[in-house]
C-alpha positions as YAML, in Angstrom:
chain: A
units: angstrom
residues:
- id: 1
  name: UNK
  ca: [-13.73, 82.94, 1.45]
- id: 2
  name: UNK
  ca: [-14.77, 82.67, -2.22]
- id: 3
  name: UNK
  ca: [-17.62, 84.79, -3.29]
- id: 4
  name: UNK
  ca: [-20.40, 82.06, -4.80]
- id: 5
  name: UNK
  ca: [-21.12, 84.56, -7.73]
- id: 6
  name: UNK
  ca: [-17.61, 84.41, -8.51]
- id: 7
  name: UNK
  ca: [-16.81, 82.12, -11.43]
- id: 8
  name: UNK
  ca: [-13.86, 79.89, -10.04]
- id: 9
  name: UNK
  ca: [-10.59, 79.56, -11.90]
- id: 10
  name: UNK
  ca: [-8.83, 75.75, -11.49]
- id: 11
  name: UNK
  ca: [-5.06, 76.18, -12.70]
- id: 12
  name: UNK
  ca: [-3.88, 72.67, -13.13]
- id: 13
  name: UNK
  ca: [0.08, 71.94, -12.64]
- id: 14
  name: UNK
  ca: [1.43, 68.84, -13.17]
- id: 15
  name: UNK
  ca: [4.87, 69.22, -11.95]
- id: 16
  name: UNK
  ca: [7.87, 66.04, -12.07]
- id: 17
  name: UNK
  ca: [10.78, 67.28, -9.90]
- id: 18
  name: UNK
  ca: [10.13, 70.85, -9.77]
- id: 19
  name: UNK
  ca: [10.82, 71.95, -6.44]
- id: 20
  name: UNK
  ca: [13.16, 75.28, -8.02]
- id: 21
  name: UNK
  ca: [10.18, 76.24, -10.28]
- id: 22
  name: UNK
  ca: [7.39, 76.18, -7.26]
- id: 23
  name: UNK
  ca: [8.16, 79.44, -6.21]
- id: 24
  name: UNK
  ca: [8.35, 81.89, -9.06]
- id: 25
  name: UNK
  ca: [5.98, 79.78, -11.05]
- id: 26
  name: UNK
  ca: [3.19, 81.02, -7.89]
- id: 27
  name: UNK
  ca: [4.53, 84.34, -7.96]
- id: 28
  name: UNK
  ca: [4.05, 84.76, -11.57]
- id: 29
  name: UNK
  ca: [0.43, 83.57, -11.69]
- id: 30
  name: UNK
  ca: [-0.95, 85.45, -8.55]
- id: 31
  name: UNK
  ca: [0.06, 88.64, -10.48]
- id: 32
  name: UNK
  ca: [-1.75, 86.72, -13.68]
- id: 33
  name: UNK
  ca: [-4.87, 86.07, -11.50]
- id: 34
  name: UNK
  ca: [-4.41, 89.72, -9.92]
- id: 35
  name: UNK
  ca: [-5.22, 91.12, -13.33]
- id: 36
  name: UNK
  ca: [-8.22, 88.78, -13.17]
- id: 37
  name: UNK
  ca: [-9.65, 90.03, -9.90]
- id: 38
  name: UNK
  ca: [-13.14, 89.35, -10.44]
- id: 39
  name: UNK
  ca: [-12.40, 85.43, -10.77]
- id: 40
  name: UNK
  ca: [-11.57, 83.17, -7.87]
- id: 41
  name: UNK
  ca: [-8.63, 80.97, -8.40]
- id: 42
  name: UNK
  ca: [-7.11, 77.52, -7.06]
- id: 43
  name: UNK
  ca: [-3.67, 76.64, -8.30]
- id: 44
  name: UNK
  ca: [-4.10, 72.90, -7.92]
- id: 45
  name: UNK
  ca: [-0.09, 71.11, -8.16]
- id: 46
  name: UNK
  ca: [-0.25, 67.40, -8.89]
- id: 47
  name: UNK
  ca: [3.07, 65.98, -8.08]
- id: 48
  name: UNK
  ca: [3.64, 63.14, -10.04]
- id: 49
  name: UNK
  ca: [5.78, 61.20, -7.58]
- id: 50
  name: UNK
  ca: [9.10, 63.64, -7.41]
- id: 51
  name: UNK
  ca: [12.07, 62.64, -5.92]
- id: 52
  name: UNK
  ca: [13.16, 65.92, -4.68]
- id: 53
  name: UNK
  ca: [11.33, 68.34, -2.60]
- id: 54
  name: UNK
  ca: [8.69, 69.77, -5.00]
- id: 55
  name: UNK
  ca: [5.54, 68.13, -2.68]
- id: 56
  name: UNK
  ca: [7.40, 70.06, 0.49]
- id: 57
  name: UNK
  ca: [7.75, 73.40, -1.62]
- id: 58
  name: UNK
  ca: [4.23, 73.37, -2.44]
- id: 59
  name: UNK
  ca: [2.81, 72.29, 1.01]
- id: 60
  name: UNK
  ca: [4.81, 75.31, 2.15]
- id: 61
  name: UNK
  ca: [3.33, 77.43, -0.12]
- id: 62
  name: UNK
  ca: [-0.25, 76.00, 0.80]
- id: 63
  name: UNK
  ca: [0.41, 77.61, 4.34]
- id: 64
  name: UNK
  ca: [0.90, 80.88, 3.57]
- id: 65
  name: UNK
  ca: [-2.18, 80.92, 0.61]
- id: 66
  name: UNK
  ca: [-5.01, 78.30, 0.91]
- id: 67
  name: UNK
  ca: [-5.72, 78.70, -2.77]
- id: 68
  name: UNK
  ca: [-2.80, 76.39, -3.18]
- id: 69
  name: UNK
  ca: [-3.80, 72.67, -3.14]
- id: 70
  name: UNK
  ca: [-1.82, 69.60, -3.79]
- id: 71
  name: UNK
  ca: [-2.85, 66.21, -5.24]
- id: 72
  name: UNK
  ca: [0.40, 63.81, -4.50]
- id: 73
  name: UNK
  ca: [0.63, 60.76, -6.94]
- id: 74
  name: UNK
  ca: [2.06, 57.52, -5.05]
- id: 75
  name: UNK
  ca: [4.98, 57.25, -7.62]
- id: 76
  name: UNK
  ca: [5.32, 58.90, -11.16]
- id: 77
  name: UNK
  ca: [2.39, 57.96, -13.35]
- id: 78
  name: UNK
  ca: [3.40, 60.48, -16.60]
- id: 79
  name: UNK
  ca: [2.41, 63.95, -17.40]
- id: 80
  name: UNK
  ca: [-1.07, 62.91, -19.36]
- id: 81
  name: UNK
  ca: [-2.36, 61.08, -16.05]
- id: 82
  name: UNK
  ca: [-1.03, 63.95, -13.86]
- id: 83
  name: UNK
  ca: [-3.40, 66.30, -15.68]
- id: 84
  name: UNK
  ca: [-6.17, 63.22, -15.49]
- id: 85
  name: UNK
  ca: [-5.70, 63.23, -11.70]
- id: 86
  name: UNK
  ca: [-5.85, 67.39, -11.88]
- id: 87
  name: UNK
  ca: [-9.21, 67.15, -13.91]
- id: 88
  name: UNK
  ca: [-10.65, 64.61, -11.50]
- id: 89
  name: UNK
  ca: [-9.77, 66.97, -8.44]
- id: 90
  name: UNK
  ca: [-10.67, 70.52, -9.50]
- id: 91
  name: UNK
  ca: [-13.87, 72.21, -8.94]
- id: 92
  name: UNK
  ca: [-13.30, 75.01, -11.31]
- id: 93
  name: UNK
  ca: [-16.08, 76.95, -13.59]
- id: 94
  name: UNK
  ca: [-12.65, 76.71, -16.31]
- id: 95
  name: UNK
  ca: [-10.00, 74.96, -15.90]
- id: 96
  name: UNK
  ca: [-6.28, 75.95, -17.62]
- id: 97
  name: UNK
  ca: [-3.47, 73.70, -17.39]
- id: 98
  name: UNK
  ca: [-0.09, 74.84, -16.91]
- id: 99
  name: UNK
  ca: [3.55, 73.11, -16.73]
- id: 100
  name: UNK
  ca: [5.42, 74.54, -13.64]
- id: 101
  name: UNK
  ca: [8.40, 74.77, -15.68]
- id: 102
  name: UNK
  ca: [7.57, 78.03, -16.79]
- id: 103
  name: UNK
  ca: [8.07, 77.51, -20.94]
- id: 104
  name: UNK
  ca: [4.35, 78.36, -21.15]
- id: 105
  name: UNK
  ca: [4.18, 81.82, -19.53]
- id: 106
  name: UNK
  ca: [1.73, 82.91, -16.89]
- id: 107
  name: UNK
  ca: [0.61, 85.75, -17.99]
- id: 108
  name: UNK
  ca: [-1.49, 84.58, -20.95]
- id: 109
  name: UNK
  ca: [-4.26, 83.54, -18.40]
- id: 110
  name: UNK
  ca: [-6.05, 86.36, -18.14]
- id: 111
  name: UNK
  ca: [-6.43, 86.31, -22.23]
- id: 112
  name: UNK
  ca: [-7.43, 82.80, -21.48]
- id: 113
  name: UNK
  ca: [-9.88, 83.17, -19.14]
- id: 114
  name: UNK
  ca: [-11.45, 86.19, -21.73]
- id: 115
  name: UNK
  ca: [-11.62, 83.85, -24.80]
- id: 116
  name: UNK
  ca: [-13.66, 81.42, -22.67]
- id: 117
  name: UNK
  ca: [-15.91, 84.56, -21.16]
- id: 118
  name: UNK
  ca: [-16.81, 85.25, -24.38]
- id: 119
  name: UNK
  ca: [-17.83, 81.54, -25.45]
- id: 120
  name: UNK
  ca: [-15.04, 79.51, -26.35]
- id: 121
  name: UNK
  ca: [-15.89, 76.10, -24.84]
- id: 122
  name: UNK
  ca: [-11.97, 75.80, -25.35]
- id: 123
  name: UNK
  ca: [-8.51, 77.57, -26.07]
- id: 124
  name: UNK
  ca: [-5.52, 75.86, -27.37]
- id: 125
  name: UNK
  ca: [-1.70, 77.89, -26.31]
- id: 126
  name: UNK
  ca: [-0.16, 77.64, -29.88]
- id: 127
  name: UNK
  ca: [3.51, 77.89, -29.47]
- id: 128
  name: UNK
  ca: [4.62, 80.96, -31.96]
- id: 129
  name: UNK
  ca: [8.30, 80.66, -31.70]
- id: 130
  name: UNK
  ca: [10.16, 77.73, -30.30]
- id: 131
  name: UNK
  ca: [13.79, 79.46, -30.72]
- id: 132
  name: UNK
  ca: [14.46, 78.01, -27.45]
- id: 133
  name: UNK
  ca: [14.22, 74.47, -28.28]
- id: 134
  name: UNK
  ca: [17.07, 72.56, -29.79]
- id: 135
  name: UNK
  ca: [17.15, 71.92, -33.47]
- id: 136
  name: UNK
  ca: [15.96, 68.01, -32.74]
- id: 137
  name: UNK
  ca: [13.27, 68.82, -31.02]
- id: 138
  name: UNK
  ca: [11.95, 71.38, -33.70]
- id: 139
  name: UNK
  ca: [12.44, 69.36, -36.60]
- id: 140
  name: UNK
  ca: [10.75, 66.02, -34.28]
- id: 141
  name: UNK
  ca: [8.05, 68.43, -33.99]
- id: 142
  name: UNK
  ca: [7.38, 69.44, -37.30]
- id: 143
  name: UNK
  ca: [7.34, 65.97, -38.10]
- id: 144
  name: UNK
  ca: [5.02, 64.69, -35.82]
- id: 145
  name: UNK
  ca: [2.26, 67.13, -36.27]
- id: 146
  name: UNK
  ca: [2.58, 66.99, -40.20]
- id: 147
  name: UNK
  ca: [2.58, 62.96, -39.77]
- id: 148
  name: UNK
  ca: [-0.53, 63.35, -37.36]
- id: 149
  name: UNK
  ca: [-2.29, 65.81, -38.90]
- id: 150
  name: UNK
  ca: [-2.16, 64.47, -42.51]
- id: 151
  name: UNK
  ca: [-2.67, 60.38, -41.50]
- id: 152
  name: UNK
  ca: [-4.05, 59.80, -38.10]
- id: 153
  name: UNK
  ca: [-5.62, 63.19, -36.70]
- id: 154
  name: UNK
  ca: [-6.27, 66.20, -38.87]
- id: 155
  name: UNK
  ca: [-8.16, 67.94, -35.76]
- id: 156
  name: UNK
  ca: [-4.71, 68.62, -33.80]
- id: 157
  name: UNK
  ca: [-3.80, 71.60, -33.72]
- id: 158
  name: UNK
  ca: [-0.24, 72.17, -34.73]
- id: 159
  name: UNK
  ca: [2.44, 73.40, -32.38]
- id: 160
  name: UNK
  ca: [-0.04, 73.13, -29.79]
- id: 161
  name: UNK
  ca: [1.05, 71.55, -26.09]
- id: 162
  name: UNK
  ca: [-1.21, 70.53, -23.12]
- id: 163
  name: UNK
  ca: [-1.17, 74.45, -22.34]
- id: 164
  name: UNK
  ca: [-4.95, 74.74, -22.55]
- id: 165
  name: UNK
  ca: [-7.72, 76.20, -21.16]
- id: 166
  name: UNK
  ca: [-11.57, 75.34, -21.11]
- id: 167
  name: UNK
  ca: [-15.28, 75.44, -19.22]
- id: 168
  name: UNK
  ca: [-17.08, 72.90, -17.31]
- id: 169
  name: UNK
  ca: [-18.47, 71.59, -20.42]
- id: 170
  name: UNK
  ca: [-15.14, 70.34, -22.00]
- id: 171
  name: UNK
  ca: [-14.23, 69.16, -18.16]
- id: 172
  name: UNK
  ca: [-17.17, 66.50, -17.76]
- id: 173
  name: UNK
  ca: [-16.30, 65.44, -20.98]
- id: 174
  name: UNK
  ca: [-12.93, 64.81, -20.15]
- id: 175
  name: UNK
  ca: [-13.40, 63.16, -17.19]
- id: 176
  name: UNK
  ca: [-15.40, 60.26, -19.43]
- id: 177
  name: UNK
  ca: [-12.66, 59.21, -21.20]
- id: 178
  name: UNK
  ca: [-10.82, 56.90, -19.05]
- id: 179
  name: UNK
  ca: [-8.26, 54.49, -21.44]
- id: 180
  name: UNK
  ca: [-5.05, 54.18, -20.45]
- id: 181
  name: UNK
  ca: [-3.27, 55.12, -23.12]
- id: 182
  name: UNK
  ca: [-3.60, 58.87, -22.78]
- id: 183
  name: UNK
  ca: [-3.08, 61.46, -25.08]
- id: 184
  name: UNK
  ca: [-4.88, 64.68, -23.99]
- id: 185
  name: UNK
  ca: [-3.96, 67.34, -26.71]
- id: 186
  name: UNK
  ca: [-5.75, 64.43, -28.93]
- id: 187
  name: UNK
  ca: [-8.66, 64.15, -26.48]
- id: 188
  name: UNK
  ca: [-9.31, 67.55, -26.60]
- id: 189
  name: UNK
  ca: [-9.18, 67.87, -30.43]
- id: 190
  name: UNK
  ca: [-11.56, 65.53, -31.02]
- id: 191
  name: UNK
  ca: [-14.10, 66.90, -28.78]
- id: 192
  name: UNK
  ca: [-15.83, 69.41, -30.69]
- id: 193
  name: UNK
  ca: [-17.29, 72.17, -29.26]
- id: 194
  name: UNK
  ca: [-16.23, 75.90, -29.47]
- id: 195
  name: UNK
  ca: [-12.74, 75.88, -30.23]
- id: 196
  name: UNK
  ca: [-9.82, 78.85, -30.36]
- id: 197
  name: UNK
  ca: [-6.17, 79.55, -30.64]
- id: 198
  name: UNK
  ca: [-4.18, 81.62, -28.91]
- id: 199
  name: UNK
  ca: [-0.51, 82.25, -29.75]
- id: 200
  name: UNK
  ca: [2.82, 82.64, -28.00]
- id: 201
  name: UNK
  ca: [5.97, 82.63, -27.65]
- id: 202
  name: UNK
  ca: [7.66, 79.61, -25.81]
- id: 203
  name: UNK
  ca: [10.02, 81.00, -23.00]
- id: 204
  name: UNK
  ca: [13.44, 79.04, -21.52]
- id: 205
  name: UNK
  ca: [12.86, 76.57, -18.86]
- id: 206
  name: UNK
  ca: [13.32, 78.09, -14.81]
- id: 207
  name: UNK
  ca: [15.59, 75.79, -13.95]
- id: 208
  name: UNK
  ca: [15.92, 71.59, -14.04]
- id: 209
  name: UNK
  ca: [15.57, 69.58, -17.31]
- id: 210
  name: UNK
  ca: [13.10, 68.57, -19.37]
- id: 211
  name: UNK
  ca: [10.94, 65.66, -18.67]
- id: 212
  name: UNK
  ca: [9.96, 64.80, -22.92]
- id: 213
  name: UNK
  ca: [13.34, 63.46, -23.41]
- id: 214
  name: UNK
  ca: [14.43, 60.45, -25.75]
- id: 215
  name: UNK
  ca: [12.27, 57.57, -24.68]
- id: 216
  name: UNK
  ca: [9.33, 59.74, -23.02]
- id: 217
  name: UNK
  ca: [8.88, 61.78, -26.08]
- id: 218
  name: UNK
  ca: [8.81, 58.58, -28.41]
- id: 219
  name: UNK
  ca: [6.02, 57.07, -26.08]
- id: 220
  name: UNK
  ca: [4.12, 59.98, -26.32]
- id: 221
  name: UNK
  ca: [4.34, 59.52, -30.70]
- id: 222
  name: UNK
  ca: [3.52, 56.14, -30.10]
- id: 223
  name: UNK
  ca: [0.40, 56.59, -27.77]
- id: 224
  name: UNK
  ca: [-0.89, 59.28, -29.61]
- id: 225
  name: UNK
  ca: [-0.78, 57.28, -33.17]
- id: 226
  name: UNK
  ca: [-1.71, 54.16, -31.88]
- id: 227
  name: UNK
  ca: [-4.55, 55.50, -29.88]
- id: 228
  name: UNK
  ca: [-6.11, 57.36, -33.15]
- id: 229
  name: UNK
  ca: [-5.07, 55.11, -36.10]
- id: 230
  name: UNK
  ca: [-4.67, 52.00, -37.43]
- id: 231
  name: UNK
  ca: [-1.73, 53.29, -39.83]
- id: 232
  name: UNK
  ca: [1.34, 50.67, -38.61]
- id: 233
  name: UNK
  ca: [-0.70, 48.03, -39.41]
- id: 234
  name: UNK
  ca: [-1.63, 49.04, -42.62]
- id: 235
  name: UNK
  ca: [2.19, 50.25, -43.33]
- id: 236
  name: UNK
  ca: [3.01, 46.71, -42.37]
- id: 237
  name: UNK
  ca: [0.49, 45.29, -44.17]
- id: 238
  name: UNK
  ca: [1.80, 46.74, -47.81]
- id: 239
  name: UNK
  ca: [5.42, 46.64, -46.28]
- id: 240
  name: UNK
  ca: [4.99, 42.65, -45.87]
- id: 241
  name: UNK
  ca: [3.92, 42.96, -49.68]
- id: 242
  name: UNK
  ca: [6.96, 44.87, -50.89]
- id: 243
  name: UNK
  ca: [8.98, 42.94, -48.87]
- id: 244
  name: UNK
  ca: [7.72, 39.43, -50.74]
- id: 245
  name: UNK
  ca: [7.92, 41.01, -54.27]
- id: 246
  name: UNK
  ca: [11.50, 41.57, -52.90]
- id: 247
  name: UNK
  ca: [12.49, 38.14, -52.51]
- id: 248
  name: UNK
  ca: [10.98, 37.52, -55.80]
- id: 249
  name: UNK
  ca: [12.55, 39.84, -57.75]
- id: 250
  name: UNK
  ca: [15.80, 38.72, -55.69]
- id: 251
  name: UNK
  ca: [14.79, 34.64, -56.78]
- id: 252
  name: UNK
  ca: [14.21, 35.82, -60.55]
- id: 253
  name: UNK
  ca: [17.71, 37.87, -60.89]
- id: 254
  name: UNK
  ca: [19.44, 35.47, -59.28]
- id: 255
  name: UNK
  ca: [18.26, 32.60, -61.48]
- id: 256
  name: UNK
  ca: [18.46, 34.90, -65.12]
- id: 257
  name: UNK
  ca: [22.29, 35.87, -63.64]
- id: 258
  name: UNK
  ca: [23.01, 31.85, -63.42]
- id: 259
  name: UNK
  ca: [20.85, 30.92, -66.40]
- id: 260
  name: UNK
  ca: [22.82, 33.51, -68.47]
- id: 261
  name: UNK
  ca: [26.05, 32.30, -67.73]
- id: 262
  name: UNK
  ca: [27.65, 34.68, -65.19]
- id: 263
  name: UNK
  ca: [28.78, 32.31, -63.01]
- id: 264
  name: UNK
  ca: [26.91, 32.54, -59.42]
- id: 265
  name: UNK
  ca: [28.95, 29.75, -57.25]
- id: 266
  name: UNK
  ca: [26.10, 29.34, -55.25]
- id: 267
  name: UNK
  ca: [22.77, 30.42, -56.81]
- id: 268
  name: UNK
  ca: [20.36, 28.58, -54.83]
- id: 269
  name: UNK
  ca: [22.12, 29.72, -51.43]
- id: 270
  name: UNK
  ca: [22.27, 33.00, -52.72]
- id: 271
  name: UNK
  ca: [18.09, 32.92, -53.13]
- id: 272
  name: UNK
  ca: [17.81, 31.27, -49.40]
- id: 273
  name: UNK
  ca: [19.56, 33.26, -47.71]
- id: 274
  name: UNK
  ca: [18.25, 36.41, -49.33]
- id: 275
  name: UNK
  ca: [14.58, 35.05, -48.95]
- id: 276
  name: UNK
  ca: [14.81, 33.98, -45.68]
- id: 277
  name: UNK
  ca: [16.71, 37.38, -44.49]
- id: 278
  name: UNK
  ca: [13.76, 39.39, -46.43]
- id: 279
  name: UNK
  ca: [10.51, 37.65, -45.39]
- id: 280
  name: UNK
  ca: [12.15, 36.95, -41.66]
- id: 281
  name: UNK
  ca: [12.43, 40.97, -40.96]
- id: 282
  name: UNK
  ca: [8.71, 40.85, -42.55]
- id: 283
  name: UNK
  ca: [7.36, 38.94, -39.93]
- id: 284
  name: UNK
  ca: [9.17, 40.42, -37.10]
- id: 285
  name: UNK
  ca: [8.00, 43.94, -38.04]
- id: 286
  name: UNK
  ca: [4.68, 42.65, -38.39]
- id: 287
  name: UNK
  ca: [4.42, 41.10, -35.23]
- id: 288
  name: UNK
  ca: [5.98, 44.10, -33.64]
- id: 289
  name: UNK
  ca: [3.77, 46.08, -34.89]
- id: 290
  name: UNK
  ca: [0.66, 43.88, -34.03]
- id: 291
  name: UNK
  ca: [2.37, 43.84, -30.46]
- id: 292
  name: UNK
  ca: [1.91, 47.52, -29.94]
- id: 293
  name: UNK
  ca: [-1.60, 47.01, -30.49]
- id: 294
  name: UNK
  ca: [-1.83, 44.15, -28.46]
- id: 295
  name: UNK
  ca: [-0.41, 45.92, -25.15]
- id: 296
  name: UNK
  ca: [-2.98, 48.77, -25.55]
- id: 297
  name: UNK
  ca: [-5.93, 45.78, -25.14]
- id: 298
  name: UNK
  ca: [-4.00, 44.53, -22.46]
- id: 299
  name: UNK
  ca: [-3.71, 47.56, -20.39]
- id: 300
  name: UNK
  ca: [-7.51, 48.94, -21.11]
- id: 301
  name: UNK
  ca: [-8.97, 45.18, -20.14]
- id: 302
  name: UNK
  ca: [-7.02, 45.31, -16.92]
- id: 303
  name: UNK
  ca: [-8.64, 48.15, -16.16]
- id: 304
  name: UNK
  ca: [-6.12, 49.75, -13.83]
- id: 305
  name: UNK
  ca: [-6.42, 52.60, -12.15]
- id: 306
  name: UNK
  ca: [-5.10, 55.32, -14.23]
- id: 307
  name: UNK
  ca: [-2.88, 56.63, -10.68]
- id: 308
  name: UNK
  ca: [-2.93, 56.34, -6.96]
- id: 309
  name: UNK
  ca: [-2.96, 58.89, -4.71]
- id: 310
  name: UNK
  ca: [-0.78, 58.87, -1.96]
- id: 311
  name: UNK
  ca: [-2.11, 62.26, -0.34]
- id: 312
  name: UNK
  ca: [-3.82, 65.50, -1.05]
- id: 313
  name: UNK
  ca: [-3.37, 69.27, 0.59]
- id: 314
  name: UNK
  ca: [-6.30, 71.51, 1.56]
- id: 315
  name: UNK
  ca: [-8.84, 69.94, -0.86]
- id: 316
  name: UNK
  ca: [-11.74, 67.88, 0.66]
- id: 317
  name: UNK
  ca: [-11.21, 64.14, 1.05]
...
């Protein structure tokens, strides 16, 4: 039973095929709550619709230790509404939220959990080294965060993931913003409030593969620029401009070239073609641009849900 003068501890983990990292990632934070004994803790697992046996390893788990709860997602939703689904479940005084993958080590909770005691309304994990990474994903980083930081979002915090921690304060807030197109590290930067940093240093995965590979990792750029900025359509606003001083330029050379002499066997084909090449990838960059925009109005007039739960473990319906 759970002392009501204890302050209770929600540890969020969204976890995508994980069933290898269920087990040492629990045994790592009990001892991480153990050195927080005076807190209650829940270690609340959202499985975002796995296809291996992640949901079994954690219902197993839930057996021997009713702290552990699960929130099961009716098919794979993404990581951002995993942890929007975790923040709609908890009951926690703070909340921290975790990957099960183990990168983002355990044992910083307790520092977490003293940051907020002493009246941080929130703590971003900044990553210190990311040796382990490949050399792409570094250098995509870097770019990102300069990109964002310098022309869409200047509050996010650099080299910062969704390893975070905060009170009840930050947690109502959260759970107002309900677009679809999620990006919580900008969510949370944009909040205000008490803010810290905490650093460390980013560990190897347990076991399995990464889930922010190729395509997931460029949806999450996209969301997270189109969600804060109106940059690509600016960029193809002067782009479109360029791109018609182009085919003038391109019109004038190639009439001062035949008007000079030099011969051009086809002058005004030349021009046409050029043109028509030139203000054709215009448009279509325009339009795909204006398109990216246009599916973000489509999904937040739907109104979807942001996920479906298919079934929770030891948390009251």
């Amino acid at each position: 039973m759970t002392n009501p003068s204890e302050k209770l501890v929600s540890i969020i983990v969204p976890c995508h095929n994980e069933e290898a990292s269920v087990a040492p990632f629990l045994e790592r934070t009990r001892a991480a709550a153990d050195q927080a004994a005076e807190f209650a803790f829940e270690f609340l697992f959202v499985d975002d619709g796995s296809q291996d046996a992640t949901k079994r390893r954690v219902i197993e788990a839930s057996q021997a230790d009713p702290r552990v709860k699960l929130v099961s997602l009716s098919r794979n939703f993404g990581h951002q509404r995993a942890i929007s689904a975790g923040l709609d479940f908890c009951s926690g005084d703070y909340v921290i939220v975790i990957d099960a993958d183990l990168q983002d080590p355990p044992e910083m909770i307790p520092r977490i959990i003293e940051r907020l005691e002493e009246g941080s309304d929130l703590v971003h994990m900044v990553r210190e080294s990311r040796a382990v990474d490949s050399f792409a994903k570094r250098a995509s980083a870097r770019i990102f965060y300069a990109f964002m930081r310098r022309y869409v979002l200047p509050e996010l915090t650099p080299d910062a993931p969704d390893y975070k921690g905060f009170n009840r304060r930050v947690l109502k807030a959260m759970r107002l913003y309900r677009e679809r197109v999620r990006f919580m590290r900008g969510m949370l930067a944009t909040l205000g409030f008490n803010q810290t940093e905490l650093r460390y240093v980013r560990e190897e995965r347990h076991s399995g593969v990464t889930k922010y590979r190729g395509r997931n990792i460029l949806r999450l750029c996209r969301d997270a620029i189109v969600s804060y900025s109106v940059i690509p359509i600016r960029l193809s606003f002067f782009a479109g401009i360029l791109t018609a001083l182009a085919g003038i330029l391109v019109f004038l050379a190639s009439g001062l070239v035949h008007f000079c002499g030099q011969g051009l066997d086809h002058p005004l084909l030349a021009i046409v073609i050029g043109l028509q090449l030139l203000l054709t990838g215009a448009v279509l960059t325009v339009l795909g641009l204006i398109g990216e925009y246009l599916g973000c109005i489509i999904r937040e007039v739907k109104q979807r849900p942001l996920y479906l739960v298919e079934s929770t473990h030891n948390l009251v319906e």
